[in-house]
N, C-alpha and C positions, 0 to 999 in steps of 0.2 A: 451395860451401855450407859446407864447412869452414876456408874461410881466416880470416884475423883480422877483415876488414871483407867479408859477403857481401854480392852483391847482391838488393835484396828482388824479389820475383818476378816484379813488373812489369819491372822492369830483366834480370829474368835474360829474361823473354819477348822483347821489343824487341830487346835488344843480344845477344842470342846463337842464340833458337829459331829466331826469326823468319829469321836469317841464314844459318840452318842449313840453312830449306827449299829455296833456291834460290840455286844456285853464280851460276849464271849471270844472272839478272836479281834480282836483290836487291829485297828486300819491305823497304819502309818505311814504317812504320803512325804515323798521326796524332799527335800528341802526347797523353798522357794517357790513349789508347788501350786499353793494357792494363788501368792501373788502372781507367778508367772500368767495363770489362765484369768485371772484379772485383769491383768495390765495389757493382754493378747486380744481380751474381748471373746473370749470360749466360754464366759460366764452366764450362767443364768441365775441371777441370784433374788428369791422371795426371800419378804420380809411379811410374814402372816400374822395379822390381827393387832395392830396398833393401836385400836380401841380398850387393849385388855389391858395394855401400858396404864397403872394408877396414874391418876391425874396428874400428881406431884412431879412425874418421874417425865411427862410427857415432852417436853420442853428439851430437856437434856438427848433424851434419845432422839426425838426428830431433828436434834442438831447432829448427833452422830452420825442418824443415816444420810443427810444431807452429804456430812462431810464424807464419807466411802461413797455414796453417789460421784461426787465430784473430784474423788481422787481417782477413781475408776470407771472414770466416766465411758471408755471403749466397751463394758458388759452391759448386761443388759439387767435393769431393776425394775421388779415387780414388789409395790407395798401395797398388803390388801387393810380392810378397816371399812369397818360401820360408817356411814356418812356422818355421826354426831359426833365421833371419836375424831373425823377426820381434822375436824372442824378449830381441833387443837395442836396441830402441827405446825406450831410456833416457826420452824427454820425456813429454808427455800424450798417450796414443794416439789414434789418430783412432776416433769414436766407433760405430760397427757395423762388429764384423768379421763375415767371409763368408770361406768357404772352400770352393775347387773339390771337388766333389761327384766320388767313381770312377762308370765306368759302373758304370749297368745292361748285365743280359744285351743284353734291348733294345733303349739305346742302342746297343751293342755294333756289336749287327746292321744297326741303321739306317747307323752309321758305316760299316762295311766295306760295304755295300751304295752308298753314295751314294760313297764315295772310289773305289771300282771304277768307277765311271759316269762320273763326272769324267775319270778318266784316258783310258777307251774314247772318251768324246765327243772326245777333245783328239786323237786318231790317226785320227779318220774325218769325213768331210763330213759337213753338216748333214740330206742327206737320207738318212743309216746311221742316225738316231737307234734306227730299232727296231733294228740288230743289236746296237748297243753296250748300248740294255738288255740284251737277250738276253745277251751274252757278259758282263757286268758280272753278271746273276743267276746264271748257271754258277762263275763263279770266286768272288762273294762266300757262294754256298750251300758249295761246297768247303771254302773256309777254316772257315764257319761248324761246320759238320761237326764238322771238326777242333780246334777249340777246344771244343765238345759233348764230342766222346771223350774231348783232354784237361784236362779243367776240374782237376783237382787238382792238374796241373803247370802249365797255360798259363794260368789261370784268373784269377790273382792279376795277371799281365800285360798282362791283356786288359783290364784296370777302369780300368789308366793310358794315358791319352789320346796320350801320345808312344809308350808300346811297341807301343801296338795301331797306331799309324802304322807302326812298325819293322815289328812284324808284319804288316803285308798288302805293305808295300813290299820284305819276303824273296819270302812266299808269290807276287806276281806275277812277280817274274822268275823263278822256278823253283817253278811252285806240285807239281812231282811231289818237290820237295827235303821233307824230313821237319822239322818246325818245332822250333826250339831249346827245349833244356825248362826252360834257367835265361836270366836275363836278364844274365851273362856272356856266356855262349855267343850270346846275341840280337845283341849289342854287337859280337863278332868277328865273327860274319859279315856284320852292318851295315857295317863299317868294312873288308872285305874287296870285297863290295860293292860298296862307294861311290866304294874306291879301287884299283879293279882289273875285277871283273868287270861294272859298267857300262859304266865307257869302253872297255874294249875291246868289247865286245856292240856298239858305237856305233860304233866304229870311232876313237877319239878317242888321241892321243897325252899320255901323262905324261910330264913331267917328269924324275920317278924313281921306278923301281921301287915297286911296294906296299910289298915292306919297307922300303927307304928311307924314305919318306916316312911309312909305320906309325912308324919308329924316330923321327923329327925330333918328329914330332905326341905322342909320349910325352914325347920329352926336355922339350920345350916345356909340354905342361902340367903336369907336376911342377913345372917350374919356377914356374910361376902359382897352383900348388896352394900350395906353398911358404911364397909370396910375399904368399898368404890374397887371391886379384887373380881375378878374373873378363877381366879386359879386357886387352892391351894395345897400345900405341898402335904405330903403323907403322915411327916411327923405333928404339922397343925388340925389336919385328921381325926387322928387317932388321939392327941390330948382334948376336944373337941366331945367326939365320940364318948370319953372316958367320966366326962361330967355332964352327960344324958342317964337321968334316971332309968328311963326302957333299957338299957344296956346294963348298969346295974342291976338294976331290979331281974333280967335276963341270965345276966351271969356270965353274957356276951362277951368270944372276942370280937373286935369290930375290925380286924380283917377280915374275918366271915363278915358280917355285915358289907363293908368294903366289898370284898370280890361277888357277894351277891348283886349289888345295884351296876358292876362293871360289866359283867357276861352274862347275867339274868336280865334285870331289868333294863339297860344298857341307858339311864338317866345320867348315871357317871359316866366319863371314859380319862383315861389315863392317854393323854397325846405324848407327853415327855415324860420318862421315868420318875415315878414316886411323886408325879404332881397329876390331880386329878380338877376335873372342870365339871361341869354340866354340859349335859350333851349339844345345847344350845343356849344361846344369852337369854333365850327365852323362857326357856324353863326354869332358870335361875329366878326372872321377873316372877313366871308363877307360882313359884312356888315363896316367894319372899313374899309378893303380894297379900297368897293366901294368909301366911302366917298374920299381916298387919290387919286383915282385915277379921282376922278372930276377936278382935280387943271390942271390947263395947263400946258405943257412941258416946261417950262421957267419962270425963275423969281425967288424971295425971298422965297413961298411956295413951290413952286416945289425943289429947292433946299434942304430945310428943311425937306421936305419929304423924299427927298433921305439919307439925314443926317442921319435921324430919322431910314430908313430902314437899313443903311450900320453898321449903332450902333447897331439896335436889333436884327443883323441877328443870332445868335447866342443864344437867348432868347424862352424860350417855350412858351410864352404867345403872342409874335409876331409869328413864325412861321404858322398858318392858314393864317395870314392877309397877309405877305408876299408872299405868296405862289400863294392866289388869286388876289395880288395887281400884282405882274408882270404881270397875264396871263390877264390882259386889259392895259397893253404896248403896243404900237406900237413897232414894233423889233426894230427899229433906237433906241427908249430909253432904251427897257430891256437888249439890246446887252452891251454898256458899264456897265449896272446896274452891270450885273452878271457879270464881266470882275473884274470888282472895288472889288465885293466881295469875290469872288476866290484870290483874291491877298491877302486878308488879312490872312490868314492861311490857310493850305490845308483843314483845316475840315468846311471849308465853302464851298467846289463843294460839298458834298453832296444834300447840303438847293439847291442848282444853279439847278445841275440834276435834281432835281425833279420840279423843277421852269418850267424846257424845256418841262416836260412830261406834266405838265398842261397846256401848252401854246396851241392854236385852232391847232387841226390837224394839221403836214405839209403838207400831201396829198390831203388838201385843199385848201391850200396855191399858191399862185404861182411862178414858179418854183424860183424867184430871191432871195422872201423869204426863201424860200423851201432850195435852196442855202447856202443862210446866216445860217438857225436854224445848218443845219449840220456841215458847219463852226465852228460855235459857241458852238456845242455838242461836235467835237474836240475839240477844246483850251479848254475847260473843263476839259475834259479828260485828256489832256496833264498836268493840275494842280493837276490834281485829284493824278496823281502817283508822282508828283515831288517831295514828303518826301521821297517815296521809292525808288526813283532815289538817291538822296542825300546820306540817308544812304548805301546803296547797293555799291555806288561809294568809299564812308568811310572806307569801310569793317566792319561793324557794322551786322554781321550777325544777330546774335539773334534779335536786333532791326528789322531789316530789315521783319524777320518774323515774329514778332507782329506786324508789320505793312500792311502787306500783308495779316494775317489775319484780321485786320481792315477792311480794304478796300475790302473785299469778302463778309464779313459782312454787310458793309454798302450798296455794289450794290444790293445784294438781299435783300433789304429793312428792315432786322433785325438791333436790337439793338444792342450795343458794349458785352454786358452782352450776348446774346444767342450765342449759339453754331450754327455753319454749320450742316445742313443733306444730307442725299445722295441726296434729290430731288434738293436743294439748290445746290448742286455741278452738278447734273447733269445737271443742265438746267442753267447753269452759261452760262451769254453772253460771245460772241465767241470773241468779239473785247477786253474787261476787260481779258479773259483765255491770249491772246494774248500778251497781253500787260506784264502784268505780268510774264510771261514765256522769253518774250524777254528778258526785265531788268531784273530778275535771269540768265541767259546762259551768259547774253553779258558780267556783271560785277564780275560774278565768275569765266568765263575762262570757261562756258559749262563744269563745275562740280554740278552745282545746278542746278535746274527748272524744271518744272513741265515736259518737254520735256524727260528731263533727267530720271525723275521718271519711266515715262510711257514707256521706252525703257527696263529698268530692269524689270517693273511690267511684261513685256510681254516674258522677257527670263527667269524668274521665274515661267513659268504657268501661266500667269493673274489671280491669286488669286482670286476670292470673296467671300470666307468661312474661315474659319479656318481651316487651315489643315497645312502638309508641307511645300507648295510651298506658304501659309504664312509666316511661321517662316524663311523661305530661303531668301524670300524677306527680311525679318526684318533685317537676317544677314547682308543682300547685302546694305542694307541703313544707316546700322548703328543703327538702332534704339533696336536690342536686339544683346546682345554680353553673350557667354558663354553659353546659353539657357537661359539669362534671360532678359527679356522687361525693356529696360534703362530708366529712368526719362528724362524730357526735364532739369532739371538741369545737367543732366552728356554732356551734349553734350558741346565739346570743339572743336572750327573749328580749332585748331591746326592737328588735328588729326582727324576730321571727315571724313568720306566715301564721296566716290559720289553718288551722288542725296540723300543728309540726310534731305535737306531742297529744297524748305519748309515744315514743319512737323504740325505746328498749325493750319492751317485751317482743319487738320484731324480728330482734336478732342484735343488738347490740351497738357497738359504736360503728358499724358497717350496715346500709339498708338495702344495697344497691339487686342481690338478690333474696329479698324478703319479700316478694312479690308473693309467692303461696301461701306464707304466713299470715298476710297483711289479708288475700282472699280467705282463709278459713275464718279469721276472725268476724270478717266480716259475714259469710254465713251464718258464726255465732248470733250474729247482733238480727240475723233475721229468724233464726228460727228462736230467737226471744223476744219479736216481735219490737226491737230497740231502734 
């Protein structure tokens, strides 16, 4: 897709998919074939994992797909991709996005409830159905239990659909072991697991050693981390493999090696012939991480590492390794890490924030660290708004509120592309509402901020329907004039109302049913006492 003459889609189906499905008896489809059920709209055509596109290459292929998007516009296109990858699809984007929803509590339950059952049903005959429920409702009440008790350490883990797989797939083999409280610690014993205490439990021979093979699977993906590469093919492998001492020193072929980490430890998987991945982007992060973070805190490596992190902070194929290379810092090193790369642009405390929520409990901490992290949580936070500061000081209103929508956005861990909802608003942290609300009052003259909002919301009827004492509010804010609901381009602060803004985090360049929105927040702003 990125060479100088690609092929268009039909040709890449025919001459390459089609060839792909069957080694062994080769599918040869009509002539016309593809394009016909293209151009007919019989099509269903994904495009999986755009994020794994090197960066270089990104550009070029997001212009291809655009262009088969739009030559074949009657089928129907699915492009999936990491939210940070997305972020570089330079062409026309494909028109509705969608983004995977965390559990619910709920879901939660249903999951580990039906993944227990699956597993039981797979180890007993067809006429055990009732013990395998039975023992499937014992072990998935247990776990549940246990993510109830710890919901403010496991909690966060339990909403992402791969940890919570990690998570029951520890808890069954040793459901009396005590559940990891960060998803570092989830990852080591996963990968301890996977690469030791299964096969042995089974009786199965490795290769080499856990650590061995823990050390190769680090070297290895640093090196893919590196290299900004998700994939790589069998022959870079196995020349790879061929200049690791343990495999020397072994006397190893590293197809054995290979087909152990694919159907034993199943860290590898092979999606496309003779190209092999990790079995998540994340695994790749931890195990790269691990590797960076062997180097000792001084010196020509250790330096380069940092080099290497404060260059990639910004990159979606760094970001996992990042994230779990800080949280095995000593706080003395991760302190200036994240200090360094908050300076570089304000959209670097997001990657930092989330750096601090991976780092080991502070409540297990003692108190000096404990101390420093929340230190260190501020000065973040004080970066985190200094755009909004900046502009607000300018008088750059309009800016100032796409900006503040940004940054509402990005604390409740959504993408820049999705929209705020009432849950998002209501359960917004009280120290970000705060913040926020100050720098609008202080640099408007206490004509803007959310303060300001909730003062009128509440001499208006506290709205949260549509009715009147909406449309009153609308009057009082500015946001509808004459009876009718203004665009966000008519707003001129020459002449705006008070409290017109902020207006974006409500929903955007339309407010006219933003009325639940506009009430959740404002619940916020009371049960933070604002």
């Amino acid at each position: 897709m990125s060479q100088d003459n690609p092929p268009s889609l039909p040709r890449l189906i025919t001459e390459y998919y089609l060839k792909q499905l069957s080694v062994n008896h080769p599918l040869t489809a009509p002539r016309y074939w593809a394009e016909n059920i293209l151009v007919q709209g019989k099509a269903l055509v994904m495009f999986d994992g755009f994020d794994e596109v090197p960066p270089s290459s990104r550009p070029l292929v997001s212009q291809w797909l655009s262009n088969q998007m739009r030559e074949y516009g009657q089928s129907v296109f699915i492009l999936t991709s990491r939210p940070a990858g997305y972020q570089h699809y330079t062409a026309q984007t494909p028109t509705i996005p969608l983004w995977v929803n965390k559990f619910t509590a709920a879901q939660q339950e249903e999951f580990i409830y039906k993944w227990y059952l699956c597993q039981e049903k797979c180890y007993r005959a067809e006429k055990q159905l009732r013990q395998a429920q039975k023992v499937a409702k014992q072990q998935s009440d247990h776990l549940i239990a246990a993510l109830r008790e710890r919901r403010d350490d496991l909690g966060y883990m339990a909403e992402n659909p791969l940890l919570l797989n990690m998570l029951v797939t520890f808890h069954r083999f040793d459901p009396g072991k005590v559940l990891p409280r960060q998803r570092l610690s989830l990852y080591r014993n996963i990968c301890k697991l996977q690469l030791d205490d299964r096969p042995r439990a089974r009786g199965i021979s490795m290769v080499l050693s856990f650590e061995a093979s823990n050390a190769l699977l680090q070297h290895l993906a640093l090196r893919m981390v590196k290299n900004h590469r998700f994939k790589i093919t069998r022959e870079e492998l196995h020349k790879f493999l061929l200049n690791q001492p343990i495999i020397l020193q072994e006397g190893l072929d590293p197809s054995d090696w290979i087909q152990n980490m694919l159907s034993v430890s199943e860290l590898l998987v092979e999606r496309e012939p003779n190209e092999y991945e990790f079995s998540h982007a994340s695994f790749q992060g931890f195990f790269a991480a691990t590797q960076l973070a062997k180097v000792q805190y001084s010196g020509a490596i250790y330096d380069e590492n940092t080099y290497l992190i404060l260059k990639n902070w910004f990159s979606a194929t760094w970001r996992e390794t990042i994230l779990l290379y800080v949280a095995q810092l000593p706080l003395k090193i991760m302190e200036p890490l994240l200090v360094k790369a908050c300076k570089q642009r304000p959209e670097a405390v997001g990657l930092a924030i989330e750096c601090i929520k991976e780092y080991p409990r502070a409540d297990k901490l003692d108190r000096e660290i404990h101390n420093k992290l929340q230190r260190l949580a501020q000065l973040t936070q004080k970066l985190k708004y200094r755009k909004l500061e900046h502009l607000l000081k300018a008088g750059k209103w309009r800016e100032a509120d796409q900006e503040t929508r940004r940054l509402m956005v990005e604390t409740v861990s959504k993408e820049e592309q999705q929209n705020l909802q009432s849950d998002d608003l209501r359960q917004f942290p009280c120290s970000d509402l705060q913040a926020i609300d100050q720098y609008w009052v202080t640099y408007s003259n206490s004509k803007w901020g959310f303060s300001v909002q909730k003062e009128i919301w509440q001499n208006c009827g506290a709205p949260k329907q549509y009715n009147r004492h909406w449309e009153k509010l609308g009057d009082r804010l500015g946001w509808r004039r004459q009876g009718k609901w203004l665009h966000y381009g008519d707003f001129d602060p020459k002449t705006s109302c008070r409290g017109e803004l902020p207006r974006l985090p409500y929903g955007g360049i339309y407010v006219r049913l933003s009325y639940g929105k506009v009430a959740a927040l404002m619940e916020a702003m009371d049960a933070c006492k604002l």
